[in-house]
TIBA-46519 format. One line per 3 residues: number of its first residue (from 1); their letters; for each residue x, y, z of C-alpha. Coordinates in Angstrom, 1 decimal, m for minus. Example, Ala and Ser with C-alpha at 12.3 -4.5 7.8 and 13.67 -1.06 7.14 Angstrom:
2
1) as) 12.3,m4.5,7.8 ~ 13.7,m1.1,7.1
END
This chain:
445
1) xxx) 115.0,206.6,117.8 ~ 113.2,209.2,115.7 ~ 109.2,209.3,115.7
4) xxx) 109.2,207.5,112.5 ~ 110.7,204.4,113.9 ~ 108.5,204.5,117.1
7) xxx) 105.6,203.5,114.6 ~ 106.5,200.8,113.2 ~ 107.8,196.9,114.3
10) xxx) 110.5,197.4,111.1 ~ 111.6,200.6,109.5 ~ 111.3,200.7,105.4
13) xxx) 115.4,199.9,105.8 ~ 115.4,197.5,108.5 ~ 116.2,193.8,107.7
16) xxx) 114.0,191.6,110.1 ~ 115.1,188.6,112.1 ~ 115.2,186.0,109.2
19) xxx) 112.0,184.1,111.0 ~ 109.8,187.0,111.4 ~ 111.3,188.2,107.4
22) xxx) 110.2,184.6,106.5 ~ 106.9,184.7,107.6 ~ 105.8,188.0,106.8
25) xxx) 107.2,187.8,103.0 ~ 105.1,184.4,103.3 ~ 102.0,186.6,104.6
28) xxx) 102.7,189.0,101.5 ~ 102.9,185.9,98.9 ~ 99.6,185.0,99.8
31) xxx) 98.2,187.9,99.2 ~ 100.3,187.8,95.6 ~ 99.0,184.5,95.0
34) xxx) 95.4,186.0,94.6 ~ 96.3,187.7,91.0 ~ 97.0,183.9,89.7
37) xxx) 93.7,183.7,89.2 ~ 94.0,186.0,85.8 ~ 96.2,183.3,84.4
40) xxx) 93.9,180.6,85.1 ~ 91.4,182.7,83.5 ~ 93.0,184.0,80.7
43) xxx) 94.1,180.3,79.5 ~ 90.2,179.4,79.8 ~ 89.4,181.9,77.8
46) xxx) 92.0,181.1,74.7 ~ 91.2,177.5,75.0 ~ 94.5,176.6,76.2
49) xxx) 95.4,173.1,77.3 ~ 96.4,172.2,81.2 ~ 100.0,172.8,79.7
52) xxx) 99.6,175.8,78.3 ~ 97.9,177.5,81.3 ~ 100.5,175.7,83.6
55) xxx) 103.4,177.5,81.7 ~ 101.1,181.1,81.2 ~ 100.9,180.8,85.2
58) xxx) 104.4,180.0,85.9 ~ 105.8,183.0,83.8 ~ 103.6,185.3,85.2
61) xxx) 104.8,184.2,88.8 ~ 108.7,184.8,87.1 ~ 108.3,188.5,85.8
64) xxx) 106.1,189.6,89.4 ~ 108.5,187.9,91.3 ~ 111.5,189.6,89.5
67) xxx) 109.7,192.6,89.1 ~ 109.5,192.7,93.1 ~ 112.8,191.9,93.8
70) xxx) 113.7,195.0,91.4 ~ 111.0,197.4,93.2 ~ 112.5,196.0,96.8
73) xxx) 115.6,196.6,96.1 ~ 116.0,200.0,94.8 ~ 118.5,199.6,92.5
76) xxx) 120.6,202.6,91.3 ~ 118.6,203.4,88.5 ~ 115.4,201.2,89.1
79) xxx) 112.8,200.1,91.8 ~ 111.6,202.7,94.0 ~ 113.1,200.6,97.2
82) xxx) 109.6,200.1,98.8 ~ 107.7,197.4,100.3 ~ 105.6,197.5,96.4
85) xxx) 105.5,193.8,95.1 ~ 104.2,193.2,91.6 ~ 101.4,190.9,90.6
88) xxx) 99.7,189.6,88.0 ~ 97.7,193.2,86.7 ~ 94.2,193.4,85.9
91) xxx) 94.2,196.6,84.0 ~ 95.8,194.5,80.8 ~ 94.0,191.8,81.5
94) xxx) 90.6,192.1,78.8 ~ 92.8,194.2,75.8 ~ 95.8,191.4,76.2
97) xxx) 93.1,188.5,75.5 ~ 91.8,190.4,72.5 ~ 95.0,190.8,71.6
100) xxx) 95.7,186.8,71.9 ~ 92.2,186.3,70.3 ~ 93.3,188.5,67.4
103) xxx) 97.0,187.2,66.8 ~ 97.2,184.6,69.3 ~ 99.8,184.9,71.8
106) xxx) 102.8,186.2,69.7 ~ 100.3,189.8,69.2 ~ 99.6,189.5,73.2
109) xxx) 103.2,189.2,73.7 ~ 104.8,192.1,71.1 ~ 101.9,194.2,73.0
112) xxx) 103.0,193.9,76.4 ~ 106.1,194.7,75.4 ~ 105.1,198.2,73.7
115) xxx) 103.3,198.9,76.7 ~ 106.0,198.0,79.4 ~ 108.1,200.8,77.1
118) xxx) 105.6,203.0,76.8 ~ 105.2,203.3,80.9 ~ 109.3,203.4,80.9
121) xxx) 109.0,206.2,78.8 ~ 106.6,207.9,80.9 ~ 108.4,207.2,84.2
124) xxx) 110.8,210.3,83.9 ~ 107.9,213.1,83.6 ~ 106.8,212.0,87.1
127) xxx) 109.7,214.2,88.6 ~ 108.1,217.3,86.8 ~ 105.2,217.0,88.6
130) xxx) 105.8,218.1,92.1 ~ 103.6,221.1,91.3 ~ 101.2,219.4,90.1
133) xxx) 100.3,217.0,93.1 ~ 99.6,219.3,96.4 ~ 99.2,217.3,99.9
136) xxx) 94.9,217.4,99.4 ~ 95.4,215.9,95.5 ~ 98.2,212.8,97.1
139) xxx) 95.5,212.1,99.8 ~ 92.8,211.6,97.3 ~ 95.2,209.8,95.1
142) xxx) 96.0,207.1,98.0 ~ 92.1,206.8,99.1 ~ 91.1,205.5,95.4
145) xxx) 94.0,203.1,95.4 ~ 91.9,201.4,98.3 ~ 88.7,201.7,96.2
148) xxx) 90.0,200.5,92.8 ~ 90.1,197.1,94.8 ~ 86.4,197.5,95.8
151) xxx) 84.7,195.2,92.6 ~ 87.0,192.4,93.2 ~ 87.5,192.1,96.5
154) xxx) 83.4,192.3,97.2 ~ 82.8,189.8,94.1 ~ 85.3,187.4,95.8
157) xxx) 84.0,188.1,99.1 ~ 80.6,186.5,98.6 ~ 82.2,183.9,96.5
160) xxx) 81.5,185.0,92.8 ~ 83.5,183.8,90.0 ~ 81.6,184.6,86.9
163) xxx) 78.6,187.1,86.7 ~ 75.2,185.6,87.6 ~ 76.8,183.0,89.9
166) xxx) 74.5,182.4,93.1 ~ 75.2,183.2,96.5 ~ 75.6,181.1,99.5
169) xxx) 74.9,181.6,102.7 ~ 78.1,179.5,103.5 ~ 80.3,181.7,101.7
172) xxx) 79.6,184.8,103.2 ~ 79.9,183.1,106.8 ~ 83.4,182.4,105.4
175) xxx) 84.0,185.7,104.6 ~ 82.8,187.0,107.6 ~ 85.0,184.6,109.8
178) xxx) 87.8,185.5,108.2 ~ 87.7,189.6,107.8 ~ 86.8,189.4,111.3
181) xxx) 89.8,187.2,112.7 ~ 92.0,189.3,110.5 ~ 90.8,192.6,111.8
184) xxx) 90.0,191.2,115.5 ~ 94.0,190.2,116.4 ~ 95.4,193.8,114.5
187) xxx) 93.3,195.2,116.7 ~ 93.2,193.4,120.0 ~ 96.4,191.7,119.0
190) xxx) 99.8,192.2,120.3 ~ 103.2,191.4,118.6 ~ 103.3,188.1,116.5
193) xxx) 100.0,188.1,116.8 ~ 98.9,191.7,115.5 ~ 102.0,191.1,112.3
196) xxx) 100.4,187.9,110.8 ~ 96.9,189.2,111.6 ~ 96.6,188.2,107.4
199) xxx) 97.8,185.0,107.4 ~ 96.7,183.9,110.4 ~ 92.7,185.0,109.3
202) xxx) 93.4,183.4,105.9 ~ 94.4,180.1,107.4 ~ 91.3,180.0,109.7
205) xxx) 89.4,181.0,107.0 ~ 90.4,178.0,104.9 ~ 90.3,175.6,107.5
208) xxx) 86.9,176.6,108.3 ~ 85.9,176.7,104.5 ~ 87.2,173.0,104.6
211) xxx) 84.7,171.9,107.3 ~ 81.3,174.0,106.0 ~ 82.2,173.6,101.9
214) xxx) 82.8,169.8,101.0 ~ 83.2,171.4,97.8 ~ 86.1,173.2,98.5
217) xxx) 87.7,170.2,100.2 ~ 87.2,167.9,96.9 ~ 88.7,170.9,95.0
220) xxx) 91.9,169.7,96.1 ~ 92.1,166.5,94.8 ~ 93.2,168.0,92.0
223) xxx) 97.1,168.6,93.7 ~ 97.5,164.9,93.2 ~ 97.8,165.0,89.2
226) xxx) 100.6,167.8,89.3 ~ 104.3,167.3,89.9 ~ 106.2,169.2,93.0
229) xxx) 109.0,170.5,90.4 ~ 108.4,170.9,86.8 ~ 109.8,173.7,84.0
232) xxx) 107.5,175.7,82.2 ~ 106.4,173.6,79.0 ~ 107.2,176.1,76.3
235) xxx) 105.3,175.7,73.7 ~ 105.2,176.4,69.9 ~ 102.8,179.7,71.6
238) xxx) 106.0,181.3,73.4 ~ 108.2,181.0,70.8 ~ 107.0,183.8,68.5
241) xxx) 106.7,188.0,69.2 ~ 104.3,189.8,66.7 ~ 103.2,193.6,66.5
244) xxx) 100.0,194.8,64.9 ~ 99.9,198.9,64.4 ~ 96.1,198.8,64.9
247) xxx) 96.8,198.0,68.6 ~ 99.3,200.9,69.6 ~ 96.0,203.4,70.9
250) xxx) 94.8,201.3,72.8 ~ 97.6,200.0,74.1 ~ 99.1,202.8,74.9
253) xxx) 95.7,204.3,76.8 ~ 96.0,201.1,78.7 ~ 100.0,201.4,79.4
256) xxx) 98.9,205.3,80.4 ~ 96.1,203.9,82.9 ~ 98.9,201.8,84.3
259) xxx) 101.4,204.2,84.9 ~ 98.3,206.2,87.2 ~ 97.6,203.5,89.1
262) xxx) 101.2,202.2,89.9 ~ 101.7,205.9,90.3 ~ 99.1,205.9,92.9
265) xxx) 100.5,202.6,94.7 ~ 104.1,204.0,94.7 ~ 102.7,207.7,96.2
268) xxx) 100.7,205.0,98.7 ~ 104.0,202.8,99.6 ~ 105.6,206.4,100.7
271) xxx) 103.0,208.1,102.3 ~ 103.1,204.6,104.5 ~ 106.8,204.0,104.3
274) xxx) 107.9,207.8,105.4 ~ 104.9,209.4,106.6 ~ 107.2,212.3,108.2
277) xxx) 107.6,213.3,104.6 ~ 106.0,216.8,104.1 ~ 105.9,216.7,100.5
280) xxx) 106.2,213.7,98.2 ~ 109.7,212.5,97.1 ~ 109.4,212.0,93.3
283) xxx) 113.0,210.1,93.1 ~ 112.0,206.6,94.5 ~ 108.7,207.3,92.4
286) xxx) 110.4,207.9,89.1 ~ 112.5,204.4,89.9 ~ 109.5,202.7,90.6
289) xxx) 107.9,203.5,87.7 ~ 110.4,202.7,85.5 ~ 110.4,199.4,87.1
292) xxx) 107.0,198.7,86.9 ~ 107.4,199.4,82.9 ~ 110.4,197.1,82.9
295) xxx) 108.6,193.8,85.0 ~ 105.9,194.3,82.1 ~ 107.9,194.7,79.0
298) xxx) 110.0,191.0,80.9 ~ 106.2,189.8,81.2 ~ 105.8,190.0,77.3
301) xxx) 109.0,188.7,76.5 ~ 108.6,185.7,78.7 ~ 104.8,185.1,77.4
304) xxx) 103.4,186.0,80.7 ~ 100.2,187.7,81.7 ~ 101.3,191.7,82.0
307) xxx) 102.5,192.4,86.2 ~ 101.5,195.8,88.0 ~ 102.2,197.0,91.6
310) xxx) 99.6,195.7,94.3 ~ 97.5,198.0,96.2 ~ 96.6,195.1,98.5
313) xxx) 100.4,194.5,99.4 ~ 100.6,198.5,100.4 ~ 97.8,198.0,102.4
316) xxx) 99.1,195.2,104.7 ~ 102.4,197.0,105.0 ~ 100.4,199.9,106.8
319) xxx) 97.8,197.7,108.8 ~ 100.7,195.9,110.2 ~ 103.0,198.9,110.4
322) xxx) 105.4,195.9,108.9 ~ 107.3,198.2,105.9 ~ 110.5,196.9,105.3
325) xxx) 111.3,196.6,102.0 ~ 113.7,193.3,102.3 ~ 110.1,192.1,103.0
328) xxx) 109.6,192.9,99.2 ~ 112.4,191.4,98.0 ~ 112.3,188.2,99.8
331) xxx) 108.4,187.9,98.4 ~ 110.1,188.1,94.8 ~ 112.6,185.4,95.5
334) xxx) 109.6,183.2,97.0 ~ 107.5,183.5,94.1 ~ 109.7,183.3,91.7
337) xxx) 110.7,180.1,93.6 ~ 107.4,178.3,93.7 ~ 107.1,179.3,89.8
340) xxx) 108.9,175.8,89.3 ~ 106.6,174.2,92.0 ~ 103.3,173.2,90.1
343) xxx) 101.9,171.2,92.9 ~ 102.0,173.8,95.6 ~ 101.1,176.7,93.1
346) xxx) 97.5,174.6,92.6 ~ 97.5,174.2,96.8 ~ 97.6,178.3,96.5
349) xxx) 95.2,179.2,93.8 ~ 92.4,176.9,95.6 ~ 91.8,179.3,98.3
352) xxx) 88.4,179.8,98.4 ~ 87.2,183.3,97.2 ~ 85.7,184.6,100.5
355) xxx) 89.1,184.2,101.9 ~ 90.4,186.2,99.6 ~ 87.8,188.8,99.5
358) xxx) 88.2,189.3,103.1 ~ 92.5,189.9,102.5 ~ 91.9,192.8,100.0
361) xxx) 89.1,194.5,101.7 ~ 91.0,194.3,105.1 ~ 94.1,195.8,103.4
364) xxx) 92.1,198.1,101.3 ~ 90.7,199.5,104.4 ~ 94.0,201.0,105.7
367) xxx) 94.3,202.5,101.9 ~ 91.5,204.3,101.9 ~ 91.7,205.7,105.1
370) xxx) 95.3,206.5,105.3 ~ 94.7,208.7,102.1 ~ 91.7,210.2,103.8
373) xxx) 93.6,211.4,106.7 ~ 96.2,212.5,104.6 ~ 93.7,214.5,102.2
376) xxx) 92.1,216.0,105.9 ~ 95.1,217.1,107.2 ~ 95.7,220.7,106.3
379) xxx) 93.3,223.5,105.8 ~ 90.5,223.1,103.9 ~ 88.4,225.5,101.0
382) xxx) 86.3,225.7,98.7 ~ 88.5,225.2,95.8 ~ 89.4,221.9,97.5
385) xxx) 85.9,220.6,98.0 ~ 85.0,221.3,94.0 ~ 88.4,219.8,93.0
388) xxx) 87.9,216.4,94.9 ~ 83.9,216.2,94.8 ~ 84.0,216.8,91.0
391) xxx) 86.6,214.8,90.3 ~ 84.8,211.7,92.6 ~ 81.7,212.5,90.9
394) xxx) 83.2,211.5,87.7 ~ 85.9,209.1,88.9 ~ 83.5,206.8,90.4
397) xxx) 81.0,206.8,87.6 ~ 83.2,204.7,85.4 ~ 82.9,201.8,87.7
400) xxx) 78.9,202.7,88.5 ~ 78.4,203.3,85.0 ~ 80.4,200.9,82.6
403) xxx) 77.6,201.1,79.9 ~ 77.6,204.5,79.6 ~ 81.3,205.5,78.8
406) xxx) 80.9,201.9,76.5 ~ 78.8,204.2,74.1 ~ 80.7,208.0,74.9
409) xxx) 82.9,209.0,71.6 ~ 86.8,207.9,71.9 ~ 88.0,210.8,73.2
412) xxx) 85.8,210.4,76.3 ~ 86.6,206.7,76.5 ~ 90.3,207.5,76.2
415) xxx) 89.9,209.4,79.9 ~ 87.3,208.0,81.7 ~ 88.1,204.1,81.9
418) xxx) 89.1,203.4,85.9 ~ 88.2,204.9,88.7 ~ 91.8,205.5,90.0
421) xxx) 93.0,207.3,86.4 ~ 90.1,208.8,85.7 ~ 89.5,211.0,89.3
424) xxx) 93.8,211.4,89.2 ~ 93.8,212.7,86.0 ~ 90.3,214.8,86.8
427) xxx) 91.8,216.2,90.2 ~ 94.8,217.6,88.5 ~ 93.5,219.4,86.0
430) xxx) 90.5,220.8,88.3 ~ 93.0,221.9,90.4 ~ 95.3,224.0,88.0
433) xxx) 92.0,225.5,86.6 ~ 90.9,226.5,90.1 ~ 93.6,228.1,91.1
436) xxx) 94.5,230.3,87.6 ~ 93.4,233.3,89.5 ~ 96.1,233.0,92.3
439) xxx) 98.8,232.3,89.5 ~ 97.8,235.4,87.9 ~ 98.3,237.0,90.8
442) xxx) 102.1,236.0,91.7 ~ 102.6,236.8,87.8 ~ 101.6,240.7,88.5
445) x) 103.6,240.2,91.5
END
């Protein structure tokens, strides 16, 4: 048994007893089952009727939960063969609904699709990179994978769903309870215990919200009018693919921010995965890039809301040193299962926000550390300390100071839009321009 292997409970190759493979592709759903919530949203927000966001939301379970199969699997040519589920993606989310309010669905549709080819496209350069991304620049890389799920996962926590919305004292007692069950048993706990740390702090968490929230028990009354099987309803909306040329800029910036952050997640899902690895293997990142592109270009076609890789997801893996990637796989087959189950897909998305604030911040935890250790671990200089506090400086602005890069000229909005693109992108550069001196230097040589 190497040292690899002593770290973990299952290896990223090793097929779990089917119970415990069950269970923990169960623990991952639930945290998959979070990103429904942009579905649910986005139908709100386009006026749609119950059927409409019933078919939007089953869709968008289809192409995550294929797209995860793909990325589990490791296919020959595609998926990077790493515990790396897909869900529903945020990054799309605001530019697809003014894409739908534009051209309606059709526009939001052809969109998706340029954009899943456009990160496709982009997936083979990745393998020309291996210059480019030195241990220090991976490290930092990983760490703001862990804090692009800061805003949501703190919003949730304290039970926010729209901007202005009060807090209650309940809520964050809820949120409390459950971060601290969750990180109580991985600590303290031992075995099965320490493995479904996640699920078993969600499921006290919503038992307790239950007891303290009435409102949050009358949410579910709601199951009762849905059907336990049902296929999609496909409207006269998702029958129709449009294109506008006025929306290939911006959707292409977006597809670009995209391919950063799943480029991020995948870099992440190795570091965690094969941590003997001395420098990154851009093979299985290539593959899971281009599958990343595919799951959203099959998001557009089936009228879905556009799928990414899930930084939460990563971040369980590694708190509960659980990595195998049939984990992945089986997630995929779950989701795309209960895709065709309205009734419990309801049961799911009624998990009340402080629950689910308390998931992503546990997992984001072990992101942002992991990726600090990993940034620590070999000698340190100046050059370093300009290249990351620079590109921080600027990185984390974007999510500090929205407004401000609202009114900045094109070119600057192009760049700075995300913490996690914007400090990757940053880093990189900073770091070739720092160092010219020392390339000059082997040149003379």
């Amino acid at each position: 048994m190497t040292q690899t292997e002593n770290k973990f409970e299952y290896t990223v190759n090793e097929v779990p007893p089917v119970g415990h493979l069950f269970v923990q592709s169960l623990q991952h759903v639930m945290l998959m089952v979070i990103s429904l919530s942009l579905p649910i949203l986005f139908a709100s927000q386009v006026n749609g009727s119950a059927e409409f966001a019933a078919a939007l939301i089953s869709f968008s379970m289809l192409a995550a939960g294929i797209g995860s199969i793909i990325q589990g699997l490791g296919l020959p040519f595609m998926g990077s063969g790493y515990l790396c589920p897909n869900v529903c993606g945020p990054s799309y989310f605001s530019l697809s609904l003014s894409a739908a309010w534009v051209g309606g669905m059709p526009l939001m549709r052809g969109m998706i699709i340029f954009a899943g080819l456009v990160e496709m496209a982009l997936a083979p350069i990745i393998q020309k990179l291996k210059n480019v991304f030195p241990v220090f620049i991976v490290g930092l890389v990983v760490t703001m994978v862990g804090v692009s799920v800061i805003k949501s996962s703190v919003t949730s926590f304290f039970g926010l769903t729209f901007h202005g919305d009060a807090i209650r004292t309940l809520d964050i007692v809820i949120g409390m309870f459950t971060l601290l069950v969750m990180v109580l048993a991985n600590i303290w706990g031992n075995g099965f215990i320490k493995m479904y740390c996640l699920l078993i702090g969600m499921l006290s968490g919503w038992v307790l919200s239950l007891i303290l929230i009435p409102e949050y028990l009358h949410n579910l009354a709601v199951i009762k009018d849905f059907s336990m099987f049902a296929l999609p309803s496909i409207g006269p909306e998702f029958k129709k693919i449009t294109f506008d040329f006025k929306m290939i800029i911006p959707f292409t910036v977006i597809a670009i921010s995209g391919s950063l952050k799943s480029f991020g997640n995948l870099l992440a899902a190795q570091k965690i995965s094969e941590p003997d690895l001395e420098q990154p293997n851009f093979v299985p990142v290539r593959k899971g890039l281009l599958a990343d592109g595919f799951s959203t270009a099959l998001a557009g076609l089936l009228g879905a809301i556009a799928v990414d890789t899930s930084s939460s997801n990563i971040g369980l893996a590694g708190a509960t040193k659980v990595v195998s990637r049939w984990i992945c796989v089986l997630a995929g087959v779950i989701f795309v299962i209960l895709a065709f189950f309205p009734k419990l897909i309801i049961a799911l998305s009624l998990i009340p926000k402080p629950v689910l604030g308390a998931s992503i911040i546990f997992a984001g935890c072990f992101m942002i550390c992991t990726g600090l250790m990993e940034m620590f671990s070999e000698e340190w200089n100046q050059r370093k300390t300009f290249v990351v506090g620079i590109s921080l400086f600027f990185g984390l602005s974007t999510a500090f100071l929205p407004g401000l890069y609202a009114r900045a000229p094109e070119f600057v909005k192009t760049f700075f839009t995300d913490p996690l693109p914007t400090t990757t992108i940053l880093a990189v550069a900073l770091n070739q321009l720092f160092n010219l001196d020392l390339l000059f230097k082997k040149v003379k040589k």
